[in-house]
C-alpha positions in Angstrom: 123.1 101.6 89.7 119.6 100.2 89.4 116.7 101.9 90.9 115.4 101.4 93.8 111.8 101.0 94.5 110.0 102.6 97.8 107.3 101.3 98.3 106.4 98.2 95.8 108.0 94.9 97.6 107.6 91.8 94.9 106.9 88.5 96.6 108.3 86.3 93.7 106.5 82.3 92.9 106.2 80.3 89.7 103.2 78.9 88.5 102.1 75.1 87.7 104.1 76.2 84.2 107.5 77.4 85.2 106.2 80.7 84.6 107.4 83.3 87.1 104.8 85.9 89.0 105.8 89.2 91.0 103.1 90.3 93.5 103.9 93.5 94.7 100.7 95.7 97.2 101.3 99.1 98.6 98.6 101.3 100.8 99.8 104.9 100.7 98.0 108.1 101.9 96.9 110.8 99.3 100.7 113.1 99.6 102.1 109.9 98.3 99.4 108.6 96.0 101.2 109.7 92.8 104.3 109.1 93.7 103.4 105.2 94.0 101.6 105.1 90.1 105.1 107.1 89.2 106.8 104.1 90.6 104.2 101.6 89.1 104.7 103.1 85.4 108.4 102.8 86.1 108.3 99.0 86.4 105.7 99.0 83.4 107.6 101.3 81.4 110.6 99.2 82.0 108.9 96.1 80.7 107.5 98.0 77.8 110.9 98.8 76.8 112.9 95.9 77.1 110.2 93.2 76.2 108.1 94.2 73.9 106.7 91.2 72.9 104.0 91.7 75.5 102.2 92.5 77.5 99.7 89.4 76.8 98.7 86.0 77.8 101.9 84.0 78.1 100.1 80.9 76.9 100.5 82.6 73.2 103.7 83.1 73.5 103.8 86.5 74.9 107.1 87.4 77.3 105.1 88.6 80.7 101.7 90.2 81.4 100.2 92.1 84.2 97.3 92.7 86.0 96.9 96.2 87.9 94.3 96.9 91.0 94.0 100.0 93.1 91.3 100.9 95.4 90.7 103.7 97.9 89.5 103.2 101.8 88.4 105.4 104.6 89.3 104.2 107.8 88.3 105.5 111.4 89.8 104.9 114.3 88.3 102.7 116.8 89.0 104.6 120.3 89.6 101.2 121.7 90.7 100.6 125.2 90.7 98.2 128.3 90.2 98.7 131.7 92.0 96.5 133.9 89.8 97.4 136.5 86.3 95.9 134.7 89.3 93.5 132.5 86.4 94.8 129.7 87.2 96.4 126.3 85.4 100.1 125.4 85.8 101.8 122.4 84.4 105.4 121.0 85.0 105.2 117.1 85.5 108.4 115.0 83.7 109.9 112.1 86.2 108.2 109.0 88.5 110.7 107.9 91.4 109.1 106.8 92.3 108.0 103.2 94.5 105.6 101.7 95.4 104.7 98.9 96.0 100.7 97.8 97.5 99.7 94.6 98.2 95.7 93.6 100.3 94.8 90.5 101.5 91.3 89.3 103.7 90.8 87.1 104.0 87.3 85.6 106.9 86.3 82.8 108.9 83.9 81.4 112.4 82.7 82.9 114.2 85.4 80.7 111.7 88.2 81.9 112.1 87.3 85.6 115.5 87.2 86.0 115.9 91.0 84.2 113.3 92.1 86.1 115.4 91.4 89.6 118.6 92.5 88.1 116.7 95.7 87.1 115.0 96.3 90.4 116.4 94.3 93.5 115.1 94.3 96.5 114.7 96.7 98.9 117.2 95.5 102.2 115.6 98.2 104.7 
């Protein structure tokens, strides 16, 4: 049985060059922050293993490449409300506490690389 990912969710497209990309973003809090680079170095890993002619620009030749983002942001909440009486929005914002965690990873390949890369991690049907 393959494994299933929980929490990347690839969008799938192909480029001007019949190449295939994977975008895949995920915004997790910090409990869950290394279990989602766990699940990013599992893809990775995967591709490392079973195509290791890359990663590198496909325009040499190279199966599939990636490019990896991850940033962190405090939010706050706004306190917003609305009175029907006034029918006027008031809002009491917090001191930012929060955390979150937000990772991007694209994954672009060749035909061959595409289609093992959806046999090896389909979609999550939640």
């Amino acid at each position: 049985m393959p494994p299933q990912l929980h929490y990347l969710d690839f969008d799938f497209s192909e480029d001007t060059d019949g190449h295939g990309v994977f975008d895949a973003m995920a915004s997790v809090g910090p409990p869950l922050w290394t279990k989602l680079q766990d699940e990013t170095a599992q893809v990775l890993d995967w591709a490392l293993d079973r195509f290791p002619n890359g990663p590198g620009p496909l325009e040499d030749g190279n199966d599939w490449q990636f490019e990896l983002a991850a940033s962190r942001e405090w939010s706050a909440d706004e306190g917003l409300s609305y009175s029907t009486s006034s029918r006027r929005f008031s809002s009491q914002p917090s001191e930012a506490r929060a955390v979150r965690h937000t990772l991007a990873l694209t994954l672009s390949g060749s035909v061959a690389f595409c289609e093992a890369l959806r046999a090896a991690f389909p979609p999550n049907d939640d």
